[in-house]
Wavefront OBJ file of the C-alpha trace (Angstrom):
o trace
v -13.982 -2.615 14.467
v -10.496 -3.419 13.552
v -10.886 -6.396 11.535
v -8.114 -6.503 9.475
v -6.634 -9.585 7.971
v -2.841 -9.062 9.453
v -4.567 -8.175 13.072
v -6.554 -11.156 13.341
v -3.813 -13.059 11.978
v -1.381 -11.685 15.020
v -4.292 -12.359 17.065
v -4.719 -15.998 16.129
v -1.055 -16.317 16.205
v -1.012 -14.650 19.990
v -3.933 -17.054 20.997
v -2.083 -20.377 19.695
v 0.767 -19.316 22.502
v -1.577 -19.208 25.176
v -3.703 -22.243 24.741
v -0.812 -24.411 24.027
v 0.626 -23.480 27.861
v -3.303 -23.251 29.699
v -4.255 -26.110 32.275
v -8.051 -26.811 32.607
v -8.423 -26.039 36.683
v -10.579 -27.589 38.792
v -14.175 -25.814 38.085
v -13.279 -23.804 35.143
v -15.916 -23.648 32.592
v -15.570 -22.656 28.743
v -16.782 -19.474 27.432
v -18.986 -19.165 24.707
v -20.031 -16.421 22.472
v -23.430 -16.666 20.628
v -23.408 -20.631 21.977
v -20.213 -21.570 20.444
v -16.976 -21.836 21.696
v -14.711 -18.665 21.860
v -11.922 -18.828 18.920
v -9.508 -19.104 21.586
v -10.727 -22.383 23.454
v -10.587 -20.448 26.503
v -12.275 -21.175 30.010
v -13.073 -19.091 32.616
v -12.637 -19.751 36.777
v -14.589 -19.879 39.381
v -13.633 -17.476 42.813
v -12.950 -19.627 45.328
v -11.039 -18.753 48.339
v -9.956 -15.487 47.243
v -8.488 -17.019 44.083
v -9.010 -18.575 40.871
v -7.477 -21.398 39.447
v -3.419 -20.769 41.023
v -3.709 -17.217 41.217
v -5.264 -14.529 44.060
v -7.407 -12.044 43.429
v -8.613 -9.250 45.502
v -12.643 -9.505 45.607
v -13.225 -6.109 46.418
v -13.327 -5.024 43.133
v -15.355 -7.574 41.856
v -18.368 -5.902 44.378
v -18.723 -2.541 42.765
v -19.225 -4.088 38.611
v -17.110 -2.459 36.034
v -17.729 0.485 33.884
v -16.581 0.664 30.311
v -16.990 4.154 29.381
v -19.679 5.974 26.927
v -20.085 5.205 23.410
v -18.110 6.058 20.822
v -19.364 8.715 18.429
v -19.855 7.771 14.772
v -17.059 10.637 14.349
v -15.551 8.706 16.737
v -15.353 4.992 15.213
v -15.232 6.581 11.629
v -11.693 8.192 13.003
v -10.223 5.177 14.274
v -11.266 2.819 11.840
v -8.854 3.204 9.069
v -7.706 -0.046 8.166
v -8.118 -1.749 4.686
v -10.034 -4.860 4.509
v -9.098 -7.707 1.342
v -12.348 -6.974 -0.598
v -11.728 -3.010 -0.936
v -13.724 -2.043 2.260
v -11.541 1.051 3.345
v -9.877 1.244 0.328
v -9.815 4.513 -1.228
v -10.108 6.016 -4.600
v -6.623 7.431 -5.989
v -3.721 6.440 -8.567
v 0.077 6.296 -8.810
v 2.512 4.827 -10.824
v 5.447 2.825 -10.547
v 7.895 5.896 -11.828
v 6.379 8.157 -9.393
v 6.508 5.198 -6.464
v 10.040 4.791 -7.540
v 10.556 8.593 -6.896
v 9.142 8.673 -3.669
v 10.595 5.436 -2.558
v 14.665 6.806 -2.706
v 13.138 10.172 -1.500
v 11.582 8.615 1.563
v 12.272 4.842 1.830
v 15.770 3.804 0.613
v 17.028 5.530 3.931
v 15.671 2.422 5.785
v 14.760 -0.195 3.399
v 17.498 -0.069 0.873
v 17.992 0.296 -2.629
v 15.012 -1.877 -4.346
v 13.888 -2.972 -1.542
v 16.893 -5.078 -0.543
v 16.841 -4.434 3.208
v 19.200 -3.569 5.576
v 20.575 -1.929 8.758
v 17.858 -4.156 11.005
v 15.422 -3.409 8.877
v 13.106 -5.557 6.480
v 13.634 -6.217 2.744
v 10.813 -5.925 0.869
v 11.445 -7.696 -2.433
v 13.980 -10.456 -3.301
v 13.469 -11.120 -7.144
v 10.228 -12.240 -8.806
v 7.575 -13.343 -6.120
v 5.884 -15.996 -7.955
v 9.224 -17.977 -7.885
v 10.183 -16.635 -4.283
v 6.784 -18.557 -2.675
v 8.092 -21.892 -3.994
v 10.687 -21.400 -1.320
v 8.725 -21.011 1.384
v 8.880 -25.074 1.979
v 12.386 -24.848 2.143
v 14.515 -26.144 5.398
v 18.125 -25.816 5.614
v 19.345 -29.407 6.175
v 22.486 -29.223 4.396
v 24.731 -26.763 4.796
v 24.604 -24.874 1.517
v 20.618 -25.055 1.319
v 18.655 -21.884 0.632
v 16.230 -21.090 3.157
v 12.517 -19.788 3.051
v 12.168 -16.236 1.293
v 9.764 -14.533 3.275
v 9.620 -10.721 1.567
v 5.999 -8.902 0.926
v 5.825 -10.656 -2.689
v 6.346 -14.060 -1.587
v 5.028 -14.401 1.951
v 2.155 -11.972 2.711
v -1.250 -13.377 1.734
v -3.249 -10.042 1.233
v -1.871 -6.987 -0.544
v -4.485 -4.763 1.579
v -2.237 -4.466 4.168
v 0.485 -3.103 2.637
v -1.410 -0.053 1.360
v -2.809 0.003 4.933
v 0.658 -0.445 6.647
v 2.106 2.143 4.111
v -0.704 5.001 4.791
v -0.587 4.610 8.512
v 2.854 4.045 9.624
v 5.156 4.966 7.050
v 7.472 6.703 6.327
v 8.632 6.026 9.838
v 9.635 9.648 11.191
v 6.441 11.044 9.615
v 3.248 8.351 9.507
v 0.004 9.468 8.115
v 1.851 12.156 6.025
v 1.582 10.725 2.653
v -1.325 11.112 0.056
v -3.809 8.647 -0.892
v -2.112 8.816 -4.852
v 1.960 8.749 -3.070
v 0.481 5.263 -1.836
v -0.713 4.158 -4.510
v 2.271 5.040 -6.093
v 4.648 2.914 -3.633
v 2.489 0.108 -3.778
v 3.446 -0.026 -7.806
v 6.830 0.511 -7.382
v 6.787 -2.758 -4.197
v 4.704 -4.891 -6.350
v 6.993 -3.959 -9.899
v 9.990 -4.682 -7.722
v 8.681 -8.086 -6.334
v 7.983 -8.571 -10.155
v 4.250 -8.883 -9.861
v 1.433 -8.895 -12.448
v -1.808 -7.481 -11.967
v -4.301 -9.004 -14.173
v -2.002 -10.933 -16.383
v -0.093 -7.526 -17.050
v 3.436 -6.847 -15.835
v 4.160 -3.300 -14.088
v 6.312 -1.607 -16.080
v 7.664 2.120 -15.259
v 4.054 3.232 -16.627
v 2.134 1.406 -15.209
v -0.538 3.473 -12.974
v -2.400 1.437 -10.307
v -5.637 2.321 -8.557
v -8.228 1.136 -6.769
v -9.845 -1.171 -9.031
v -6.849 -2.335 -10.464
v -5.484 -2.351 -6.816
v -8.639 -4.803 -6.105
v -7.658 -7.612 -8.645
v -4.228 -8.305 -7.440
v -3.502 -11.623 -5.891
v -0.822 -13.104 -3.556
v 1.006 -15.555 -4.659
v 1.029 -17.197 -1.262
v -3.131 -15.950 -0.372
v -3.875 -19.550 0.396
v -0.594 -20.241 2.065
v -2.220 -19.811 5.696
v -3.973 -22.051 8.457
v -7.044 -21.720 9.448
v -8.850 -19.641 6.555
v -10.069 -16.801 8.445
v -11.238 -14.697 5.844
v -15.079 -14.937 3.846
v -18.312 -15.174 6.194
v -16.945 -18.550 7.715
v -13.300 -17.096 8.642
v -14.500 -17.095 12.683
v -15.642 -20.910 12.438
v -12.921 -22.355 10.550
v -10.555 -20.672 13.252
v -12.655 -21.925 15.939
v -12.063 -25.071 14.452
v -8.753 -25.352 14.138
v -7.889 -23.864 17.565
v -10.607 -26.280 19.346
v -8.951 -29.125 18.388
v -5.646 -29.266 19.827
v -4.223 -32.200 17.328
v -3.911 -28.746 15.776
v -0.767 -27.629 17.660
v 1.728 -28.820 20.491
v 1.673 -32.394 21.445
v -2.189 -32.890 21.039
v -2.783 -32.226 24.828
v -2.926 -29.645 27.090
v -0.493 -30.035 29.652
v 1.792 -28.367 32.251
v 2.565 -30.948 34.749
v 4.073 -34.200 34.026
v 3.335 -34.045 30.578
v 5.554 -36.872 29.604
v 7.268 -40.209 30.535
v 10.459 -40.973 30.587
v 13.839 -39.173 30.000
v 13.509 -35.820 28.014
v 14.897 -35.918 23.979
v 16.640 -33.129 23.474
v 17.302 -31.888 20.200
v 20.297 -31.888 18.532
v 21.787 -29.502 15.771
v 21.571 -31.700 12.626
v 23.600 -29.194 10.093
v 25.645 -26.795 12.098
v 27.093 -23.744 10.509
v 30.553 -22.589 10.422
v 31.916 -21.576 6.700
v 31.287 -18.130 7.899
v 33.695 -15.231 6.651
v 34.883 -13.962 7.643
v 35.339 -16.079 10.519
v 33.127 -15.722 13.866
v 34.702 -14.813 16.578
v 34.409 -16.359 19.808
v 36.598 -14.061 22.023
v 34.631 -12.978 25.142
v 37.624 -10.516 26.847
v 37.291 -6.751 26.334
v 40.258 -4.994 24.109
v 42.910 -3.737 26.572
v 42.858 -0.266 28.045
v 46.137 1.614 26.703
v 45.160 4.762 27.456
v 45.136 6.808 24.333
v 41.638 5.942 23.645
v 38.799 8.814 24.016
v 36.145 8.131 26.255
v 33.279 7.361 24.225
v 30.565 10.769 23.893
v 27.508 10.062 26.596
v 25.046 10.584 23.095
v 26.624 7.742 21.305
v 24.569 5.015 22.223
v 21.489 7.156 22.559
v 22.267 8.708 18.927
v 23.239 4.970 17.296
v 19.555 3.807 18.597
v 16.922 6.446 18.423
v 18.322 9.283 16.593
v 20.494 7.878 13.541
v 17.553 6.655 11.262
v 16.539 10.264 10.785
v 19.734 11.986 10.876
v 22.507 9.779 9.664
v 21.325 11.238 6.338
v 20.048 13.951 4.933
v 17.017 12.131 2.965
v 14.187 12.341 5.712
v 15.032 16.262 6.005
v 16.885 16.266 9.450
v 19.899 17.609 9.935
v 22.061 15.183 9.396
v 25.404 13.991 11.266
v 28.245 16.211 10.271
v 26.008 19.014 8.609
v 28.018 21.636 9.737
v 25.585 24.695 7.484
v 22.131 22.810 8.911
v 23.625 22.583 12.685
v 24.663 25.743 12.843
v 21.081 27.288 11.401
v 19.652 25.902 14.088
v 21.920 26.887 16.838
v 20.842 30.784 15.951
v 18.670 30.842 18.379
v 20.649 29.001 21.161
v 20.644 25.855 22.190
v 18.316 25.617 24.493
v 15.589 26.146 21.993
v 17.028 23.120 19.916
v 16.586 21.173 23.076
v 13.077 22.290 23.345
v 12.501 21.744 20.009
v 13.564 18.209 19.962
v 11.909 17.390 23.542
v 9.094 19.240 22.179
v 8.760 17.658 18.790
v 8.565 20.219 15.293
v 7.943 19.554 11.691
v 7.655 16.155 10.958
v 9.513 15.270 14.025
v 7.442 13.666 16.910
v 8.411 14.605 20.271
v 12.192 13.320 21.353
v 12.056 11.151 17.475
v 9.343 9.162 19.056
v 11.626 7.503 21.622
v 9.618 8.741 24.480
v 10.994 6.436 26.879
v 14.166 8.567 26.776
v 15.095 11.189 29.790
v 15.330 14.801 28.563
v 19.256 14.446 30.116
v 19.645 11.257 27.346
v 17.848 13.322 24.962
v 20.364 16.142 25.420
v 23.116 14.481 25.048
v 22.800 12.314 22.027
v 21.893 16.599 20.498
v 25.022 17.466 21.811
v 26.474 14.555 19.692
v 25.582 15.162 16.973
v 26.596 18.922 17.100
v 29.913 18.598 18.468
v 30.171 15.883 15.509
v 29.029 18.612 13.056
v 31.520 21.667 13.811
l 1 2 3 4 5 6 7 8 9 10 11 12 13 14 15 16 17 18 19 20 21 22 23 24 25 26 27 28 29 30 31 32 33 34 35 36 37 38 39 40 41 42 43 44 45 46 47 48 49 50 51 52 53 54 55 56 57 58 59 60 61 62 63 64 65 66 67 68 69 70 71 72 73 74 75 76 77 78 79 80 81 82 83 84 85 86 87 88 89 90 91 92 93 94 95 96 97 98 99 100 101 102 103 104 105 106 107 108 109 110 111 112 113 114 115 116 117 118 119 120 121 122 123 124 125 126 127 128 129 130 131 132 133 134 135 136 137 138 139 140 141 142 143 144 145 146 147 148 149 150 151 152 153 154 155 156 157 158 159 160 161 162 163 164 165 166 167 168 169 170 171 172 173 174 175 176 177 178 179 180 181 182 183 184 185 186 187 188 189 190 191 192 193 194 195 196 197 198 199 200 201 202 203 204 205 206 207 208 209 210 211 212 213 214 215 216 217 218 219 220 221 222 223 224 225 226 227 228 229 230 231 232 233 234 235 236 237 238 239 240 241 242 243 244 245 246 247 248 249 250 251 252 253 254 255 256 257 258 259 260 261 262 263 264 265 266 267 268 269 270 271 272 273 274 275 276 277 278 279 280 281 282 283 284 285 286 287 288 289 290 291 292 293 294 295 296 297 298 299 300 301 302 303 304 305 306 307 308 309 310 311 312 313 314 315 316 317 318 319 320 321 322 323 324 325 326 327 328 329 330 331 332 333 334 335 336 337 338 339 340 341 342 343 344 345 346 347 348 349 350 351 352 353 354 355 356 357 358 359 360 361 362 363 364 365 366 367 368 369 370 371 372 373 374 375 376
């Protein structure tokens, strides 16, 4: 059901790791689907002893069979599958242009992914000058020390533009996935591909330019064929059986994980190392001494810094941002317990505790009480 380019791409990706570390134990056997090999060259193990291959396993619970569950409703599958596939299957009708995209993309996206797309505070850039020039890079390796290295931005390094309007729809804008229209992504997609300096068709995107679907369907990737095995078209699953079958493919050509070589091991050296940084690095490992003047640091800092600051270091998602002493104290009418509640609770476009579920309410608390006392 989800069938996506990108996911069968992470898939394959995930797969190489494990095959290129399996040993074939004594008795295993392959699997096969539809009498071919599974895309992962994978084998299965016998139960012997109580375990299979190095590893025990507790046979009681292979006695009673497993259940899976019922079947999905056609509301059901319809619901969950939502992704976009590279010949238009998922893609919806709808149209934006590049001057609206540009207007949504400093309301809702510069926060993160800087001004046109340049990247920055941890997270990616999306465009670094004209694409079509940027995937002629991609064969670069740094061995001098003033080389460029490999551009890898949407333009230049993804081979499938479906899954940006996929990734856009269902996960973005961060704080607030699945909140934009099907025209507002059509619209960003514009303003990413007139950014990465993209033509559609033989025709630049210029501020005017509206993309939809169809147009949306004839755009191609400069790098589209810049990925091993092909796995897309009616032979994608036997051209990545292929290539994952034969292990030539990958690694050393064997599969090994016991005296898989001869001899002493050859390490390898660096070849180019880098140090014209500036300014310079430094390589002092003692902590700054304790004069004691300095404030203990707030209990919400660190908390704040990771999960919270995204969304409220600014005012452009439409939190209350750090040092918003009119939108903090709005809030605080009603106390501040119901602010905690609120937050723990999720509201608005806010998903319970930012989405950092993982914190304690006491963590959660206390990165709020940072940013109020830092907005007074």
């Amino acid at each position: 059901m989800f069938k996506s380019y990108h996911k069968l791409l992470l898939s394959t990706t995930a797969t190489l790791a494990l095959i290129s570390t399996m040993s074939m134990a004594e008795g295993a056997s392959h699997k096969y689907d539809n009498g071919k090999k599974v895309i992962d060259g994978g084998v299965t193990y016998p139960v012997k002893k109580g375990m299979t291959s190095v590893y025990h396993i507790n046979e009681t619970t292979l006695k009673g069979g497993y259940t899976f569950g019922r079947k999905p409703t056609p509301n059901e599958i319809k619901a969950w599958d939502i992704d976009v596939m590279p010949d238009g299957t998922g893609l919806p009708e709808g149209k934006g242009s590049v001057s609206e995209g540009d207007e949504l993309y400093e309301e809702k996206c510069t926060v993160c992914h800087g001004d046109f797309g340049s990247g920055g505070g941890g997270f990616p850039a999306l465009a670094k000058g004209n694409a079509y020039e940027g995937q002629k890079t991609l064969k670069n390796q740094r061995t001098e020390p003033d080389k460029d290295g490999p551009i890898r931005v949407f333009g230049t390094y993804w081979p499938q533009a479906s899954t940006l309007w996929w990734y856009i729809k269902t996960g973005m804008p961060h704080p607030a996935p699945m909140s934009l229209t099907n025209d507002e992504v059509y619209a960003l997609s514009a303003y990413i591909l007139s950014i990465n300096e993209m033509k559609i068709d033989g025709q630049e995107l210029d501020e005017d330019y509206v993309l939809d679907r169809k147009k949306f369907l004839k755009i191609v990737m400069p790098n589209k064929d810049g990925f091993v095995p092909k796995i897309d078209g009616p032979k994608g699953l036997d051209n990545t059986r292929e290539f994952f079958n034969n292990y030539e493919n990958y690694g050393n050509g064997t599969r090994c994980m016991k005296d898989c070589f001869k001899g002493k091991p050859k390490l390898a050296r660096i070849k180019v190392e880098m140090k014209d940084f500036h300014p310079p690095m430094s390589t002092a490992r003692d902590l700054p001494k304790d004069d004691g003047k300095s404030k203990k640091t707030h209990p919400g800092l660190k908390t704040y810094e990771a999960s919270c600051s995204v969304c409220h270091a600014t005012d452009a998602m439409g939190a209350p941002n750090l040092g918003n002493k009119e939108a903090w104290a709005e809030r605080l009418k009603k106390g501040i317990d119901k602010v905690y509640a609120n937050g723990i609770s999720g509201i608005n476009a806010m998903p319970p505790k930012g989405g950092a579920v993982d914190l304690t309410d006491a963590q959660f608390k206390a990165a709020v009480d940072y940013m109020i006392e830092n907005s007074k």
